[in-house]
DRENDOGU-447475 format. One record per residue (C-alpha): residue number from 1; x, y, z. Coordinates in pm, whole numbers, plus 50000, padded with zeros to 5 digits. Last residue first. Example, Ala and Ser with C-alpha at 12.3 -4.5 7.8 and 13.67 -1.06 7.14 Angstrom:
<sites>
  resi      x      y      z
     2  51367  49894  50714
     1  51230  49550  50780
</sites>
This chain:
<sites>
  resi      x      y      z
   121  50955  51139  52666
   120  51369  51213  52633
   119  51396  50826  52642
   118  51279  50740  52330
   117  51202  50440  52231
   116  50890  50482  52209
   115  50827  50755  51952
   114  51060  50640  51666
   113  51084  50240  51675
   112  50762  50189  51882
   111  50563  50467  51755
   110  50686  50319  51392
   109  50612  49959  51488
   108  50286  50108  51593
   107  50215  50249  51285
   106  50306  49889  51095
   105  50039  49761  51332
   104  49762  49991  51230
   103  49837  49944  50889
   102  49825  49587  50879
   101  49512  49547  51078
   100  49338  49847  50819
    99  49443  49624  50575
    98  49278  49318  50725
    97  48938  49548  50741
    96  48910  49682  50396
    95  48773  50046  50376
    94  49108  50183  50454
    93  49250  50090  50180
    92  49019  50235  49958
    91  49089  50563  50149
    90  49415  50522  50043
    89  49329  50476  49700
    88  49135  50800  49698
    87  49409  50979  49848
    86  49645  50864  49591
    85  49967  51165  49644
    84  50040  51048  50001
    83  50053  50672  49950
    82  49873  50412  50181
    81  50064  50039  50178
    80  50278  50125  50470
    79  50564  49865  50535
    78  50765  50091  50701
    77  50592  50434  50846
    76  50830  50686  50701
    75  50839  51018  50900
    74  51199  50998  51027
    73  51358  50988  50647
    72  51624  50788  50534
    71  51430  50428  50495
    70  51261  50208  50756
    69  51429  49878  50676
    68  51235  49614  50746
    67  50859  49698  50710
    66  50944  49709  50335
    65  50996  50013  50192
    64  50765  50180  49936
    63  50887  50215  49586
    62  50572  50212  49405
    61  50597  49999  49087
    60  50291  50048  48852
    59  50169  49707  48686
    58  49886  49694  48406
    57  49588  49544  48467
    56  49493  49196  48556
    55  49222  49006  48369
    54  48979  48870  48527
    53  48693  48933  48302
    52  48511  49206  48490
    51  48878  49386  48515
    50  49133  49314  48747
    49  49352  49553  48967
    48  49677  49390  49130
    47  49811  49515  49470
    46  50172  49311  49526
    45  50348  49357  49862
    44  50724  49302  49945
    43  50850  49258  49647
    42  51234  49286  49776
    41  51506  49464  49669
    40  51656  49539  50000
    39  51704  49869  50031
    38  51481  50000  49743
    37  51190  49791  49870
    36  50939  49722  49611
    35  50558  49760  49638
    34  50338  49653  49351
    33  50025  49831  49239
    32  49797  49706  48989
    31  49665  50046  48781
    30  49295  50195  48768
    29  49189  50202  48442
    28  49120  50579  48267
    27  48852  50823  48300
    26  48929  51160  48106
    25  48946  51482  48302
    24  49354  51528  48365
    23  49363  51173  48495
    22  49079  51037  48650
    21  49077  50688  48782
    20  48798  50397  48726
    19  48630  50270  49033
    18  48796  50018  49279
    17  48609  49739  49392
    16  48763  49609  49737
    15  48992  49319  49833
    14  49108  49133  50135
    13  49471  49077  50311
    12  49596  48802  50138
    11  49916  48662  50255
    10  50262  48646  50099
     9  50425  48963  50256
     8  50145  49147  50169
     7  49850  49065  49918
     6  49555  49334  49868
     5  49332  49280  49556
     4  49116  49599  49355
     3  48846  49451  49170
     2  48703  49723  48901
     1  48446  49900  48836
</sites>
């Protein structure tokens, strides 16, 4: 097992042991996470893994954008930290309480920005 950190924007948001990932059958280390924003180049949320020792694991870059600049497409929630295609690290997520905070309000900036605003409703 391993310790998987959550730090946004500069604060800590919690952290949860994360189990060893599969990858075509064999078990391999779970990967530290960090979120870059292709519009504006910014870090805008680091996720490292360490091992029982402390060490941190190697770094993965997802390219989520930051909850300032939605992106191109209509269903990206900005400043998201789940991802699609990693269900069982978004369930991890979900199972810490200040991320669940930040992901609750970054889907009501989207309602509020896509949904809300709109005056055809």
């Amino acid at each position: 097992m391993y310790d998987q950190h959550f730090h946004v924007e500069g604060r800590f948001l919690g952290n949860v042991l994360r189990p060893h990932v599969i990858v075509h059958g064999e078990r391999q280390p779970a990967y530290s996470y960090a979120y870059f924003c292709p519009d504006c180049g910014e870090l805008w949320a680091k996720c490292p893994v360490t091992d029982e020792n402390g060490f941190v694991n190697k770094w993965q870059i997802q390219g989520g954008h930051c909850r300032l600049h939605p992106g191109p497409s209509p269903f990206t929630v900005a400043g998201s930290l789940l991802l699609a295609w990693e269900p069982e690290y978004s369930a991890l997520l979900l199972s810490c309480p200040d991320v669940v905070r930040w992901e609750f309000e970054r889907h009501m900036e989207y309602y509020q920005r896509r949904i809300g605003n709109d005056p055809s409703l």
